[in-house]
C-alpha positions in Angstrom: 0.3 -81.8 20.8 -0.8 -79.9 17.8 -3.3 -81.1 15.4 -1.6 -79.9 11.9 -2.5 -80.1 8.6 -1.0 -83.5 7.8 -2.6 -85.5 11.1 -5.9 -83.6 10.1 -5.9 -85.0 6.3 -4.8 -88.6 8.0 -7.6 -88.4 9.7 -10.3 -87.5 7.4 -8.8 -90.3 5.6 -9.6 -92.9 7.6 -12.8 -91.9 9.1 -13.8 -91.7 5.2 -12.2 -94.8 4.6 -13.5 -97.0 7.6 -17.1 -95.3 6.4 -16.6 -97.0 3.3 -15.1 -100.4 4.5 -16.1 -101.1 8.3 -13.0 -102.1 8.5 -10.0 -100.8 11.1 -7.6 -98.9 8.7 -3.5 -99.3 8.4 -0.8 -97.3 7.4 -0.4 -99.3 4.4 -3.7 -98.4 3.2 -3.5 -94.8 3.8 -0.1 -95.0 1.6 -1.3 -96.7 -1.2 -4.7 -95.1 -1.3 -4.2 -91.4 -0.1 -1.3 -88.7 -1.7 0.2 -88.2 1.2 4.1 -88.3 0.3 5.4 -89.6 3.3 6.5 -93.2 4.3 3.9 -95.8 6.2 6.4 -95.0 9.1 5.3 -91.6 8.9 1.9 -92.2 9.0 2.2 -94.8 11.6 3.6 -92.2 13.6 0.6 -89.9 12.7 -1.9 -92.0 13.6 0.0 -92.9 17.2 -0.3 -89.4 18.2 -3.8 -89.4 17.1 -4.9 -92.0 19.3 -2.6 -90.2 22.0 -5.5 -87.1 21.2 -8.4 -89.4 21.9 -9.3 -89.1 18.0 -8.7 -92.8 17.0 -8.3 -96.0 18.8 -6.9 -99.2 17.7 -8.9 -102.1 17.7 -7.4 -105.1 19.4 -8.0 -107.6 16.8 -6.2 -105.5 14.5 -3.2 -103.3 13.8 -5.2 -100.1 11.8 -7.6 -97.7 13.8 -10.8 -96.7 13.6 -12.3 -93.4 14.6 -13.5 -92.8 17.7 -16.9 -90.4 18.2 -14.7 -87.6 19.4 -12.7 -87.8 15.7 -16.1 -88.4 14.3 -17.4 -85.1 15.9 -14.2 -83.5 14.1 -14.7 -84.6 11.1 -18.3 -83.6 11.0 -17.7 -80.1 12.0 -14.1 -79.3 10.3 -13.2 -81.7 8.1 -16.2 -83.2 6.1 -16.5 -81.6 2.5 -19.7 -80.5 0.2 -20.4 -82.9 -2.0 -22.4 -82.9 -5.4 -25.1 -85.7 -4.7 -24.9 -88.1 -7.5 -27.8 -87.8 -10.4 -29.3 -90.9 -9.7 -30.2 -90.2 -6.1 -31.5 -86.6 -6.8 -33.6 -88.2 -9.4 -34.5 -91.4 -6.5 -35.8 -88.2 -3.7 -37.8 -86.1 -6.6 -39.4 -89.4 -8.1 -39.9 -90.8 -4.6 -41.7 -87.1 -3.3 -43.6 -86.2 -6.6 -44.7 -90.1 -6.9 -46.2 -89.4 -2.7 -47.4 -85.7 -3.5 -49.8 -87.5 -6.3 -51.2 -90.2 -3.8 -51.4 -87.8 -0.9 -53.7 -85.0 0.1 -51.8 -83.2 2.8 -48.0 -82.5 3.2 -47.9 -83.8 6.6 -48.5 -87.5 4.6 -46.1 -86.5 2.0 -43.4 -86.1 4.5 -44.2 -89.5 6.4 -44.1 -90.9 2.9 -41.0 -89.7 1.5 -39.3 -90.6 5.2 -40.5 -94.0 4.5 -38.8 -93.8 0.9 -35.8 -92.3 2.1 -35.2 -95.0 4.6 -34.6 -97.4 1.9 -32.6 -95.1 -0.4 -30.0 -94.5 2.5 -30.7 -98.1 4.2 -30.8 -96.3 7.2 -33.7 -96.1 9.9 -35.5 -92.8 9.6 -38.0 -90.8 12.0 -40.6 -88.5 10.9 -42.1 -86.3 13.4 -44.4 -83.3 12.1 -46.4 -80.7 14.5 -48.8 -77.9 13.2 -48.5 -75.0 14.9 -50.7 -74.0 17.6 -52.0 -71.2 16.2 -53.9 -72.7 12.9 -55.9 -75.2 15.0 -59.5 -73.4 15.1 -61.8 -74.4 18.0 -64.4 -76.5 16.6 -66.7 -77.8 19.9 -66.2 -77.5 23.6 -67.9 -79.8 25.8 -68.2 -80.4 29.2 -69.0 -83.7 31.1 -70.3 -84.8 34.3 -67.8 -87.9 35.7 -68.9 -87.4 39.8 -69.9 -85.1 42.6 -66.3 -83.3 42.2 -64.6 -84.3 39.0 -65.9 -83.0 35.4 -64.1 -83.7 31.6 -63.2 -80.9 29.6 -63.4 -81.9 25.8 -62.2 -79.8 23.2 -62.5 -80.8 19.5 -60.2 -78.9 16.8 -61.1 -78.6 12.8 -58.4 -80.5 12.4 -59.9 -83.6 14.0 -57.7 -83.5 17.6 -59.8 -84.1 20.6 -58.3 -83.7 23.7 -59.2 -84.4 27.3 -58.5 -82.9 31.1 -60.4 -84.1 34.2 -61.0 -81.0 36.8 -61.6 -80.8 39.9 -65.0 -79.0 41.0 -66.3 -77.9 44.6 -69.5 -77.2 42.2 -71.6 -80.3 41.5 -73.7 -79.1 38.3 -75.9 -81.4 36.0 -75.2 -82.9 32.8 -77.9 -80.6 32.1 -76.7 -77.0 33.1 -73.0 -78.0 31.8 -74.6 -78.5 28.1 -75.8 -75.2 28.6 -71.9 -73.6 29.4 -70.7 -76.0 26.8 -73.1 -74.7 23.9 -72.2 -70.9 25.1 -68.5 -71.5 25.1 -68.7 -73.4 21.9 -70.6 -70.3 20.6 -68.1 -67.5 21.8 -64.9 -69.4 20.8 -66.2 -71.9 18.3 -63.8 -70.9 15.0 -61.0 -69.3 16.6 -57.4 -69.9 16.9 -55.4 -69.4 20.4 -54.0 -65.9 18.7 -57.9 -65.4 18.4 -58.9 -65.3 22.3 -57.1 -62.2 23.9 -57.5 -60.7 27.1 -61.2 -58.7 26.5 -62.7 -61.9 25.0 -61.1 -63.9 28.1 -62.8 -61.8 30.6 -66.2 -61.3 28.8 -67.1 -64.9 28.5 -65.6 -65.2 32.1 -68.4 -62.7 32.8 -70.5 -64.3 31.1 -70.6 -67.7 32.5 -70.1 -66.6 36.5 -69.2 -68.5 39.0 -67.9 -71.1 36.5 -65.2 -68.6 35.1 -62.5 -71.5 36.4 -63.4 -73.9 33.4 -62.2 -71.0 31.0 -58.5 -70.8 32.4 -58.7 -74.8 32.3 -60.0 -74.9 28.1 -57.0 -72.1 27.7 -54.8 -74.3 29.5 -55.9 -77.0 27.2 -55.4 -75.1 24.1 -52.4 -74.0 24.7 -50.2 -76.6 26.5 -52.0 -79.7 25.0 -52.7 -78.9 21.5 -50.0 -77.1 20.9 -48.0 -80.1 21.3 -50.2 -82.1 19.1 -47.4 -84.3 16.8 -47.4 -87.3 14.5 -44.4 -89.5 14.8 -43.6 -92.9 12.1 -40.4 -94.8 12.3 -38.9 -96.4 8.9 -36.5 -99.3 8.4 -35.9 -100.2 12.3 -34.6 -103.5 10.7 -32.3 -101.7 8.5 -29.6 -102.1 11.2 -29.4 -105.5 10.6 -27.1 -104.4 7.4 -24.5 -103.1 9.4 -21.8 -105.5 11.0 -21.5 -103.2 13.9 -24.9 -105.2 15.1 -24.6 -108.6 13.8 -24.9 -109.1 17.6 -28.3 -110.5 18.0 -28.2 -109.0 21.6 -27.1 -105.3 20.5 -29.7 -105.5 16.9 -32.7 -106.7 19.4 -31.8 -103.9 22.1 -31.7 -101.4 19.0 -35.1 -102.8 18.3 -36.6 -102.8 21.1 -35.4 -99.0 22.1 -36.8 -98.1 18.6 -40.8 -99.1 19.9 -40.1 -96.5 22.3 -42.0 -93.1 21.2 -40.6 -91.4 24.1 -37.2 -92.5 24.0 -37.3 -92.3 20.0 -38.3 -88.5 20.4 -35.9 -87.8 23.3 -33.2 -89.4 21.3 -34.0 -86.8 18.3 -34.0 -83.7 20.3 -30.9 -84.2 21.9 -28.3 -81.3 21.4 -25.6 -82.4 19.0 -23.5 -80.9 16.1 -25.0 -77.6 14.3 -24.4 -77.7 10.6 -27.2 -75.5 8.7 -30.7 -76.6 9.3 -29.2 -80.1 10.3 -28.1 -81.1 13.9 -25.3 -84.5 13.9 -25.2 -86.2 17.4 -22.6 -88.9 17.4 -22.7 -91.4 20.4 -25.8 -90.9 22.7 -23.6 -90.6 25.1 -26.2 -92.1 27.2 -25.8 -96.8 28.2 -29.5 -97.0 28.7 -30.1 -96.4 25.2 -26.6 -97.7 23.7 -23.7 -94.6 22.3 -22.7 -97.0 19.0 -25.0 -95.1 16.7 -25.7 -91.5 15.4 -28.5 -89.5 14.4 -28.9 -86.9 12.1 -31.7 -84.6 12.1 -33.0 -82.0 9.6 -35.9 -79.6 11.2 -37.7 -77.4 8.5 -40.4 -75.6 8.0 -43.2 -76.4 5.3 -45.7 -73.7 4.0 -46.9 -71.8 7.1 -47.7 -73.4 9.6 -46.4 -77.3 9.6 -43.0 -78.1 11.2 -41.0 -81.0 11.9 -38.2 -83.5 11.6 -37.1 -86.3 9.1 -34.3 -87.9 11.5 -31.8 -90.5 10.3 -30.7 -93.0 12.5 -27.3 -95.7 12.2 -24.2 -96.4 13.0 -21.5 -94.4 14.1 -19.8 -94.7 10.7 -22.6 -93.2 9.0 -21.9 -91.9 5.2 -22.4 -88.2 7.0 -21.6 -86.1 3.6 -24.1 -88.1 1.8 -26.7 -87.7 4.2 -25.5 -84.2 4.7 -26.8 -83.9 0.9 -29.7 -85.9 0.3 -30.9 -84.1 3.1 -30.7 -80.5 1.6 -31.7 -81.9 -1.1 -34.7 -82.7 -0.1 -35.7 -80.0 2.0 -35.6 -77.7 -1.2 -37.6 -80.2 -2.6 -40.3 -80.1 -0.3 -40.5 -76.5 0.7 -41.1 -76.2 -3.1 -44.7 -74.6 -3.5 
């Protein structure tokens, strides 16, 4: 069975009606509201083959349809269409970002902000996650620490205030003392640079330098690179938003939504998951996973901001979300913040 022209327009029809309404979508609708020119028998008969194709399903409580992800995924990719956001919500995302640029210092707190904001302007739940890159921490103070006989602590301290740890493991057991000496001499030869900095001549000069204890090197590049590098800041907005939607006026569903939502880990995994392309944005529809529920979408836009920050504002709702809004506000915004 074909999908023509006339069962693609019924379709993008009702996924744009039941969007709008929540509600499972008839024949009669679709005639009264939509230009087709053919009979409600017609589009009955349209909409049968449709749900033959997996692309709608028919509610048993009713006699319309309702979309199903796979004709959400369709609609997204083929069928959705540009629209001009509305004046009053371009003028909502530049007041809510010029009114955060004025409070805040950095960008990475303007774009927390405005996901904050933007959660209540789309009455969705939102996810910021931002990440500097790697290479514009500079290497502030290096310190090593006695723990026991075997086991010493490796602390590294950026300019940009991240301090992170690693244990290692020592057949050497070497005094507080003598390991404030290495510290101060590795702080000295790398104290200021970035990873790009340190390349293969510096690595094996200071490994020369400090001897037999050449080992903690590879372990503070190790550090640098691996841990740092995924140095991130993550804020969730409007968990409770969900409530809004009838699709979770189960108490059981909201409070598993909630719940899941506390999760950094399965918040994060949830956003990097591999959906629908569509410019800088990617549209996953249904999870597709019953730990953490399929009966909502997320909508992510990754960008880049100045040189070196990068992240994600990520939208998060039901499976009828208002995609061609979103699909604006969030281009909208992005312009708006890559602005100088």
């Amino acid at each position: 069975m074909l999908l023509n022209e006339r069962k693609l327009k019924v379709l993008k029809a009702i996924v744009k009606e039941y969007i709008e309404t929540a509600e499972a979508v008839g024949s009669r609708t679709l005639s009264r509201k939509y230009n087709f020119g053919v009979s409600p028998a017609t589009l009955r008969n349209e909409m049968a083959d449709l749900e033959d194709m997996g692309y709608l399903i028919q509610p048993h409580t009713s006699s319309g349809r309702v979309p199903t992800d796979k004709g959400y995924r369709l609609y997204v990719d083929s069928l959705m269409s540009d629209i001009e956001l509305e004046e009053n919500d371009k003028l909502a995302i530049e007041n809510c970002i010029e009114e955060v640029r004025t409070k805040m210092e950095d960008i990475e707190s303007v774009i927390h902000e405005t996901s904050r904001m933007l959660s209540k302007l789309t009455n969705y739940t939102t996810v910021a996650v931002t990440m500097n890159a790697p290479e514009t921490y500079r290497i502030k103070h290096i310190q090593l620490v006695n723990l026991n006989e075997s086991k010493l602590l490796l602390i590294l301290v950026t300019d940009k205030g991240v301090i992170k740890s690693e244990e290692l493991v020592t057949k050497v057991n070497l005094e507080q003392a003598k390991l404030n000496l290495i510290s101060d001499n590795l702080t000295r030869k790398l104290g200021g640079m970035t990873v790009n900095d340190i390349d293969d001549s510096l690595i094996s000069y200071i490994k020369y330098e400090v001897g037999e204890y050449a080992g903690f090197v590879d372990e503070l590049l190790h550090l640098i690179n691996n841990e740092v590098a995924e140095e991130h800041y993550v804020t969730t907005s409007g968990a409770t938003n969900i409530f809004n939607y009838p699709e979770f006026s189960d108490v059981i569903k909201a409070k598993s939504f909630l719940n899941m939502m506390e999760r950094k880990d399965i918040v994060e995994d949830m956003i990097n998951m591999q959906g629908i392309q569509k410019d800088n944005l990617n549209i996953v529809i249904g999870t597709g996973d019953e730990d953490i529920g399929n009966d909502f979408s997320i909508v992510t836009a990754t960008y880049n901001v100045g040189d070196d920050l990068k992240g994600k504002i990520s939208f998060i709702g039901p499976t009828r979300m208002d995609y061609a809004r979103l699909y604006s506000i969030i281009n909208y915004m992005s312009l708006l913040l890559n602005k100088k």
